[in-house]
C-alpha positions as CSV (number, residue, x, y, z in Angstrom):
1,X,37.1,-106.5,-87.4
2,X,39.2,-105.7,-84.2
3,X,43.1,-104.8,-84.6
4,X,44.8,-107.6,-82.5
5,X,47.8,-106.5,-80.7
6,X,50.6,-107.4,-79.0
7,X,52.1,-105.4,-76.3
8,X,55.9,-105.5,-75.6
9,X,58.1,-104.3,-72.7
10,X,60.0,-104.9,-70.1
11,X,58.7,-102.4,-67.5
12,X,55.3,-103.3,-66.4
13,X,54.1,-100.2,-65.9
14,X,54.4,-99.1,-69.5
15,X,53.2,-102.6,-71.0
16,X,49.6,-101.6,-68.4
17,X,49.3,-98.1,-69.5
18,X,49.6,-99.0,-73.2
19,X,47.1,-101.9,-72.8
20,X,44.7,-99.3,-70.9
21,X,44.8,-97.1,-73.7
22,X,44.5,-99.3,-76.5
23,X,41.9,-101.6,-75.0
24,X,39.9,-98.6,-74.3
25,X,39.3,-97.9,-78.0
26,X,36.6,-100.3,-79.9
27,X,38.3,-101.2,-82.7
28,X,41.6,-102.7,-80.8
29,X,41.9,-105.7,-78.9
30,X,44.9,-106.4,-76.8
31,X,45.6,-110.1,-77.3
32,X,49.1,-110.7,-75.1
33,X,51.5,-109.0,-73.1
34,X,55.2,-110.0,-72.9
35,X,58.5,-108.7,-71.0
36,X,61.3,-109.9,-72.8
37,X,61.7,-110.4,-76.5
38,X,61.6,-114.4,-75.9
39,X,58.2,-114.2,-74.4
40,X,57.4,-112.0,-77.2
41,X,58.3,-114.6,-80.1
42,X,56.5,-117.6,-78.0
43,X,53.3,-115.4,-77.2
44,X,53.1,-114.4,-80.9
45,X,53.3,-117.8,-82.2
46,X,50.4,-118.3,-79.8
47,X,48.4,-115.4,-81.0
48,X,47.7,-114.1,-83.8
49,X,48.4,-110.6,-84.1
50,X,48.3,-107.3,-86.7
51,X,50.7,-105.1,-84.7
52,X,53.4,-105.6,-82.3
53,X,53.7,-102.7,-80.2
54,X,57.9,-103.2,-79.4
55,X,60.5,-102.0,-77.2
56,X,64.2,-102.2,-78.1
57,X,66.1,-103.0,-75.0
58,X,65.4,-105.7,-72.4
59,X,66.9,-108.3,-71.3
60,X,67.8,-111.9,-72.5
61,X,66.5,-111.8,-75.9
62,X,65.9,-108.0,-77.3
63,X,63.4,-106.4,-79.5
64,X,65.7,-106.3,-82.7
65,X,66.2,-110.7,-82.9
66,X,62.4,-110.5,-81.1
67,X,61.2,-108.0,-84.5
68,X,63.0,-110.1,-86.8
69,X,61.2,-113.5,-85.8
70,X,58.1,-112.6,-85.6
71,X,58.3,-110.5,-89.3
72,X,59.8,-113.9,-90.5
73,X,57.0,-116.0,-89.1
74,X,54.2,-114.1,-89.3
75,X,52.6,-111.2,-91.3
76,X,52.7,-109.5,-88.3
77,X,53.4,-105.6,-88.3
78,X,55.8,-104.3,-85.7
79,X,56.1,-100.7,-84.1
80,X,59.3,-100.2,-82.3
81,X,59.1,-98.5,-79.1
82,X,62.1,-96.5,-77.5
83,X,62.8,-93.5,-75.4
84,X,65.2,-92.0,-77.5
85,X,64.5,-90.1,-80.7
86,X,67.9,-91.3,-81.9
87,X,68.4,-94.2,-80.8
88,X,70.9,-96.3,-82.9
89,X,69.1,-99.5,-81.9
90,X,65.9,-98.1,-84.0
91,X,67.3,-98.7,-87.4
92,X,68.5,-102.3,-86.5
93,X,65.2,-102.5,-85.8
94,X,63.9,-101.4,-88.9
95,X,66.3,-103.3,-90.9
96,X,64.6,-106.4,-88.8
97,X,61.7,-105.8,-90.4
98,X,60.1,-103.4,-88.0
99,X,57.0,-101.1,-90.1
100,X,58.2,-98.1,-87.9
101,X,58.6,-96.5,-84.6
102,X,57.1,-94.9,-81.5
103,X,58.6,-92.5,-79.0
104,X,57.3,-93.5,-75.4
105,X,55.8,-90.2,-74.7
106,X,53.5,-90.2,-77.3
107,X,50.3,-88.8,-76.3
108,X,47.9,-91.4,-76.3
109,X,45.8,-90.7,-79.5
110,X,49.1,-90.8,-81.6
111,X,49.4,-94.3,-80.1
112,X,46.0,-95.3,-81.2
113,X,46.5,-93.5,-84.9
114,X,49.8,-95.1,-85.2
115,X,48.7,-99.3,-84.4
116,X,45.5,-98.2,-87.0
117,X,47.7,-96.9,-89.4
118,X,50.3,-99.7,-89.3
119,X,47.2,-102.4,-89.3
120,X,46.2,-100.7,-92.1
121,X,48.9,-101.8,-94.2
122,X,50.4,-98.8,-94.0
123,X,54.1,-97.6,-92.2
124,X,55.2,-94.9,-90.2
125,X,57.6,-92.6,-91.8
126,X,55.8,-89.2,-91.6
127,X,58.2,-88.3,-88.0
128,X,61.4,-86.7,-89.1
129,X,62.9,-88.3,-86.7
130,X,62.4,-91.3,-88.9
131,X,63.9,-90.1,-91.8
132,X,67.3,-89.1,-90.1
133,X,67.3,-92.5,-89.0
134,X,66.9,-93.9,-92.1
135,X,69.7,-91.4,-93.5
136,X,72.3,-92.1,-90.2
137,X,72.6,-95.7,-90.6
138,X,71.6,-96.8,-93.8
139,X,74.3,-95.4,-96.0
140,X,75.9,-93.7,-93.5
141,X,78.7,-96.0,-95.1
142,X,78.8,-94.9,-98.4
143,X,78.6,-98.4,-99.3
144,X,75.8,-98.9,-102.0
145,X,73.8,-102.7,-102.1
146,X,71.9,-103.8,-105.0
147,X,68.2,-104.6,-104.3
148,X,65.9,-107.4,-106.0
149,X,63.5,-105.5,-108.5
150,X,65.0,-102.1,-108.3
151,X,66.0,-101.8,-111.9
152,X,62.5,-103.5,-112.4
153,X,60.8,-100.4,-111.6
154,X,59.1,-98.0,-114.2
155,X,60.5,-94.3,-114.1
156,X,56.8,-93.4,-112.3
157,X,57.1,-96.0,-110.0
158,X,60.7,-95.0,-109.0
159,X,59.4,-91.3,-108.5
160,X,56.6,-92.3,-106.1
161,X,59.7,-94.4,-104.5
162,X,61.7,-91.5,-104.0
163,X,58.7,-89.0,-102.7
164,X,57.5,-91.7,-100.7
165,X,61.2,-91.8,-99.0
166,X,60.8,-87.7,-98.7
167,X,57.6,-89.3,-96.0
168,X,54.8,-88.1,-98.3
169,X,51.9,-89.9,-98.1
170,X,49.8,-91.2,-100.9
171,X,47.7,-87.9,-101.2
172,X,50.2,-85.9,-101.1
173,X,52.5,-87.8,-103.5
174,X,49.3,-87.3,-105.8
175,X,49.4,-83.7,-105.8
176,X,52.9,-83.6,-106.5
177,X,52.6,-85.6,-109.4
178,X,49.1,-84.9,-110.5
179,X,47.7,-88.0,-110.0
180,X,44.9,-89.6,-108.8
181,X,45.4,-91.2,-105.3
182,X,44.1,-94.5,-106.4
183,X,46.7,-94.5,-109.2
184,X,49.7,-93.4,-106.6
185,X,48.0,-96.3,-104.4
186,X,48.5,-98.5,-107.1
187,X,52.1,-97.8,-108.2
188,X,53.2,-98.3,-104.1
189,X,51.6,-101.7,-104.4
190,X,53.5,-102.6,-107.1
191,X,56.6,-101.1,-106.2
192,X,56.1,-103.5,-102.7
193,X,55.7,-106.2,-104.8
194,X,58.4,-105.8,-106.8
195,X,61.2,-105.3,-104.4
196,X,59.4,-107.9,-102.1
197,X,58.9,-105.8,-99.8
198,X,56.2,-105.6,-96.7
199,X,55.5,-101.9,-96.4
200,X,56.4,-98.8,-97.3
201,X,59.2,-98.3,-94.7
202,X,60.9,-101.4,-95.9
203,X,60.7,-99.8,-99.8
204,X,62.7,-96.7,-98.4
205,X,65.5,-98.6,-96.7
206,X,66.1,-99.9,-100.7
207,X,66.0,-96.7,-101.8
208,X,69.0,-95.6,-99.4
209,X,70.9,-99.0,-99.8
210,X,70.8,-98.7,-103.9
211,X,71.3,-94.6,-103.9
212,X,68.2,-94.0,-105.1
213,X,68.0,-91.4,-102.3
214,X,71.5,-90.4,-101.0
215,X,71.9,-89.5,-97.0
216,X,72.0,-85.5,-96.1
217,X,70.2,-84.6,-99.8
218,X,66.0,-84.2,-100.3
219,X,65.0,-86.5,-102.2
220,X,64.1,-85.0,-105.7
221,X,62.2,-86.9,-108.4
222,X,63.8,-85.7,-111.4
């Protein structure tokens, strides 16, 4: 089946070349085009989409209230988009519900791996620059919040929580644990299900907010 997608941004020229590059591929259909983040919200009510493609600032309503609509009214997976590979607005986004983030610049296959990776169920937190996001502004504070399920989780399950916040994927959380990938596949679903969670990138922001993983420290699993 074809990826639907939505393409997001206030500057047409970026919203054409995107929907040039992704409608090019034969797996990805682009199903709507918006400019501001209210157009956005009333397009993807309209549409039903797997991935969001999302950029953060525009005007009237922006990508972060936009990202945190749509993720509350549909199972729709959103990838923030933003020129900036620090951009304090990210995280906001993330905390919105967003499954990760794009810089504009990237080449176009990374584009097309990233919307099949996100459709897939999966999140993007491979970039570093996603990780020192994550460590910035989520307990950049200090300040520690309890999480629903956390103290649910099985010592395994909270080890593949901590690797998986150190961006390893599934294969090679199996190699550091010596397990099979099936079995680390597993454990992630669970751990989703038990923190209520929608992906992997929403799983890591509860392991900064509990102190599971502390800002400015790898991430160890013992």
């Amino acid at each position: 089946m074809s990826i639907r997608v939505g393409v997001v941004d206030d500057q047409l020229l970026v919203r054409s070349g995107f929907t040039m590059i992704l409608g090019s591929e034969h797996d990805i259909t682009v199903v709507f085009e918006a400019g501001d983040g209210q157009d956005a919200i009333e397009q993807a009510r309209r549409h039903r989409s797997d991935v969001v493609l999302m950029d953060i600032r525009m005007p009237g309503v922006d990508g972060i209230e936009a990202t945190r609509v749509i993720t509350s009214e549909s199972d729709a997976r959103v990838l923030i988009l933003t020129t900036f590979d620090l951009d304090e607005y990210v995280y906001a986004a993330v905390r919105a519900g967003a499954s990760g983030f794009l810089l504009k610049d990237t080449p176009p296959d990374d584009l097309v791996h990233a919307v099949r990776v996100v459709a897939g169920g999966d999140a993007l937190l491979a970039p570093s620059v996603t990780r020192r996001l994550i460590e910035e502004f989520v307990a950049g504070s200090g300040e520690l919040t309890p999480h629903r399920g956390m103290d649910e989780l099985t010592e395994r399950e909270r080890e593949v929580l901590v690797l998986m916040a150190n961006g390893m994927s599934n294969a090679e959380i199996a190699g550091e644990l010596f397990l099979g990938e099936t079995t680390v596949k597993t454990h992630v679903s669970r751990i989703l299900l038990k923190l209520e969670v929608r992906d992997r990138v929403q799983a890591v922001v509860a392991a900064y907010d509990t102190g599971l993983v502390r800002p400015g420290r790898a991430p160890r699993t013992g």
